[in-house]
C-alpha positions as CSV (number, residue, x, y, z in Angstrom):
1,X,-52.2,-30.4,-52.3
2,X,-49.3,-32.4,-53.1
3,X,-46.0,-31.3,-51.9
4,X,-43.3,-30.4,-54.1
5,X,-39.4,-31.7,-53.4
6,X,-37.3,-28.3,-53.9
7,X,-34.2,-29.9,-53.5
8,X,-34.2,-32.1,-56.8
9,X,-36.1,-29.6,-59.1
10,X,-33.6,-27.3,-57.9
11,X,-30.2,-28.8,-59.3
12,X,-29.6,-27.8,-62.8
13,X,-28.8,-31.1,-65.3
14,X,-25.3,-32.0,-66.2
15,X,-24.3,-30.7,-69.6
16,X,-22.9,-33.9,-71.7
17,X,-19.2,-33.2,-72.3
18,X,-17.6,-33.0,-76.3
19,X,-15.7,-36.4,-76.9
20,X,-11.7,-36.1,-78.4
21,X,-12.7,-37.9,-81.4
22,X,-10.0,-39.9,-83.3
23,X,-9.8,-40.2,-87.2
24,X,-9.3,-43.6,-87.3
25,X,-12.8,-44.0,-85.3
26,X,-14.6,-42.4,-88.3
27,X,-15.4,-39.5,-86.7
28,X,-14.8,-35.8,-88.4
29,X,-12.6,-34.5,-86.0
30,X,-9.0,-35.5,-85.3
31,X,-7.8,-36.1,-81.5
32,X,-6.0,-33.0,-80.0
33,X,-2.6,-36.1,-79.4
34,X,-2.9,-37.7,-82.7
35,X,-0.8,-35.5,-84.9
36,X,1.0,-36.4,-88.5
37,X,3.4,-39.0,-87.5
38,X,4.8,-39.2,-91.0
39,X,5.9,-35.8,-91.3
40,X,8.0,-36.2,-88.3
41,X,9.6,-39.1,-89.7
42,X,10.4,-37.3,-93.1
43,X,11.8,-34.7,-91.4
44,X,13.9,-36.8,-89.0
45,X,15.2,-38.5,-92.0
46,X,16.2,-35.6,-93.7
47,X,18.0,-34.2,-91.1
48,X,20.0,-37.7,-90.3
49,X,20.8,-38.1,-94.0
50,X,22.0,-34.2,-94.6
51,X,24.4,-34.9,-91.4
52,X,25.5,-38.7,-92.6
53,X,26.2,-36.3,-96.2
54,X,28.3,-33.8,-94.0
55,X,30.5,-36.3,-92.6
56,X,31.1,-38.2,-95.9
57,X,32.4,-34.5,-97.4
58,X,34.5,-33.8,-94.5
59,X,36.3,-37.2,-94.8
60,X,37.1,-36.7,-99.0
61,X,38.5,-33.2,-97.9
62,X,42.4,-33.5,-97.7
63,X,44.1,-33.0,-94.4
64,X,46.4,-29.7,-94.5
65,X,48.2,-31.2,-91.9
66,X,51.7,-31.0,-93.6
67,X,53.6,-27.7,-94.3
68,X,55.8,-27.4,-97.9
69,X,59.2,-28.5,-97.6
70,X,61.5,-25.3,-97.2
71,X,63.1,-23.9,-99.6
72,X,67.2,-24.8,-99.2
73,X,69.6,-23.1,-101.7
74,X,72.6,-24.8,-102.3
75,X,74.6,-21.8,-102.8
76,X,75.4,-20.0,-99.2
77,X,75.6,-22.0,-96.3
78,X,73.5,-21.3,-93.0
79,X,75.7,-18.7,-90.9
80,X,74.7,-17.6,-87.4
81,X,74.2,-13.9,-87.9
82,X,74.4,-12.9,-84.3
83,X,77.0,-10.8,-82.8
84,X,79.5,-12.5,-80.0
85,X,78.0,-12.7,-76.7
86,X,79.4,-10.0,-75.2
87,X,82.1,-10.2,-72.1
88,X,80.0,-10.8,-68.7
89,X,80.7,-6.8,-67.1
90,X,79.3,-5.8,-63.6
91,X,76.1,-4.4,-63.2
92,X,77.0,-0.2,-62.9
93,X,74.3,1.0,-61.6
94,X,75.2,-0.8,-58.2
95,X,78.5,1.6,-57.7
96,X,76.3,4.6,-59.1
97,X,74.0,4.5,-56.1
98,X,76.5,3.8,-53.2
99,X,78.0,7.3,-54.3
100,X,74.9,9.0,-54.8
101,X,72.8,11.2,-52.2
102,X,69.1,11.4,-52.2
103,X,67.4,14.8,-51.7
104,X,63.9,14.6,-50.9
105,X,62.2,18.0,-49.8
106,X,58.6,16.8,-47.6
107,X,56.3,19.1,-47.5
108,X,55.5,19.2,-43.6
109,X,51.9,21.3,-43.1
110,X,50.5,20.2,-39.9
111,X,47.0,18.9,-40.5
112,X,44.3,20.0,-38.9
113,X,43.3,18.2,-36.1
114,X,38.8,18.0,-36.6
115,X,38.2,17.5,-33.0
116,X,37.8,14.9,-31.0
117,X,35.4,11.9,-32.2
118,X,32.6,9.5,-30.9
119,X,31.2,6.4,-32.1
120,X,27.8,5.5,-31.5
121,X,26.7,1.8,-31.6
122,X,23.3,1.8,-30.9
123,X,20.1,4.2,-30.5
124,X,17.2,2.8,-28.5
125,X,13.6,3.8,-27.2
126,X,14.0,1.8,-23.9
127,X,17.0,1.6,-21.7
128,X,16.8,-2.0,-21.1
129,X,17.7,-2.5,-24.5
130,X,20.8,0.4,-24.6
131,X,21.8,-1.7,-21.2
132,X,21.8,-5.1,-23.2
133,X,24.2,-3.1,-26.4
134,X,26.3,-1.5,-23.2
135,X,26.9,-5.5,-21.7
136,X,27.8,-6.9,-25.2
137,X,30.2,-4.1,-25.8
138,X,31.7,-4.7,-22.3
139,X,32.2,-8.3,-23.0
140,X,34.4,-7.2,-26.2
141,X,36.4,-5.3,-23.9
142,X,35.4,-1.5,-24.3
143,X,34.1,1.0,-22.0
144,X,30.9,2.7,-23.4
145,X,28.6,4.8,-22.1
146,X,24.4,5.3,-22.1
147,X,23.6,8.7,-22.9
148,X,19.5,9.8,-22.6
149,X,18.7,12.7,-24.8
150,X,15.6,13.9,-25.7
151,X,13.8,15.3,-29.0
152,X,11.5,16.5,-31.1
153,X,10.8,12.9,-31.7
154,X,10.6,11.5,-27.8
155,X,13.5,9.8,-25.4
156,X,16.1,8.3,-27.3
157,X,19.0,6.3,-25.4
158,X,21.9,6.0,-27.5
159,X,25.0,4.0,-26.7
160,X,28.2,5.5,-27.5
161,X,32.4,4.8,-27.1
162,X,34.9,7.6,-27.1
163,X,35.9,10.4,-26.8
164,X,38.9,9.6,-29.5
165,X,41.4,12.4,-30.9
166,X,41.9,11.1,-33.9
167,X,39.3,9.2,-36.5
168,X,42.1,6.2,-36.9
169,X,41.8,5.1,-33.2
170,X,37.9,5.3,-33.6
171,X,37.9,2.9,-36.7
172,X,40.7,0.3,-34.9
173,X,38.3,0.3,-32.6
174,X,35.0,-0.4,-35.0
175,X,37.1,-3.5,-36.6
176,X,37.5,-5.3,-33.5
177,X,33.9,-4.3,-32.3
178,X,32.8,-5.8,-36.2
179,X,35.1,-9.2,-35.1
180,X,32.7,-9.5,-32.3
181,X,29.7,-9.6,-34.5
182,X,28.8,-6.1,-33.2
183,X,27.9,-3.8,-36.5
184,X,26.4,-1.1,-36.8
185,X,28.5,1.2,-35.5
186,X,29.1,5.0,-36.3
187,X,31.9,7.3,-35.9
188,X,30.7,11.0,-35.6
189,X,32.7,14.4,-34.4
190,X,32.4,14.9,-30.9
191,X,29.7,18.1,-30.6
């Protein structure tokens, strides 16, 4: 029995690929690059001789550069019709105000004071990394703390500054931290 070579048999036959044809080879189809090159020259022409038109009509307008002579009647001279520039007289509103008093009535309710205030600058799962927020703070020159809490949600260590008594000496204190490059930082009431 003779043995049969699977590996030829088995590869299917190239299918022959459709030639672009070209017109001017005679064949029916034109090439997909081979377009009308004569329309494109018609219509470049057109649009060179519609703009060499355009110019020609600008340049047989007139220029309306010049304005009509005005109109001078002999009869009345030109008169200034100003009034006299009056007498140079000191400012009064300058002697007004050295005599006068100013009243002012301030309205001076005490406003109440919303407790002290923290700010918090980091909340970590690991106390290495609360340590490592705590050094960088100390090297900008703050004293903060490392609190541990725990929640609902496991160990938390947060790193906080304060407590402050009033919320403007907590945000003073948030710019220079932010000149540092330390962001992030929160300023909360004090519970």
């Amino acid at each position: 029995m003779p043995q049969k070579d699977y590996v030829k048999t088995a590869r299917p036959k190239p299918k022959a690929k459709p030639r672009a044809t070209n017109t001017r080879r005679g064949n029916s189809r034109p090439a997909q690059g081979a377009s009308r090159p004569w329309l494109l020259i018609i219509i470049t022409a057109l649009l060179l001789g519609s703009f060499g038109w355009f110019l020609w009509y600008l340049k047989q307008q007139p220029a309306n550069t010049q304005q009509p002579p005005a109109k001078v009647s002999q009869s009345k001279p030109v008169v200034d019709e100003l009034p006299a520039k009056p007498i140079a007289e000191p400012y009064q509103y300058i002697k007004e105000l050295e005599n006068k008093e100013v009243q002012v009535e301030v309205d001076t309710t005490e406003r109440e004071n919303l407790g002290p205030f923290q700010m918090q600058c980091g909340s970590f799962r690991q106390a290495e990394q609360a340590e490592a927020m705590r050094a960088q703070i100390a090297f900008a020159g703050f004293a903060s703390a490392v609190r541990r809490t725990e929640g609902s949600n496991g160990v938390w260590y947060r790193v906080v500054l304060g407590p402050y008594d009033s919320k403007r000496q907590a945000t003073a204190d948030r710019n220079r931290l932010q000149q540092q490059n330390i962001n992030g930082c929160r300023i909360w009431n004090w519970t």
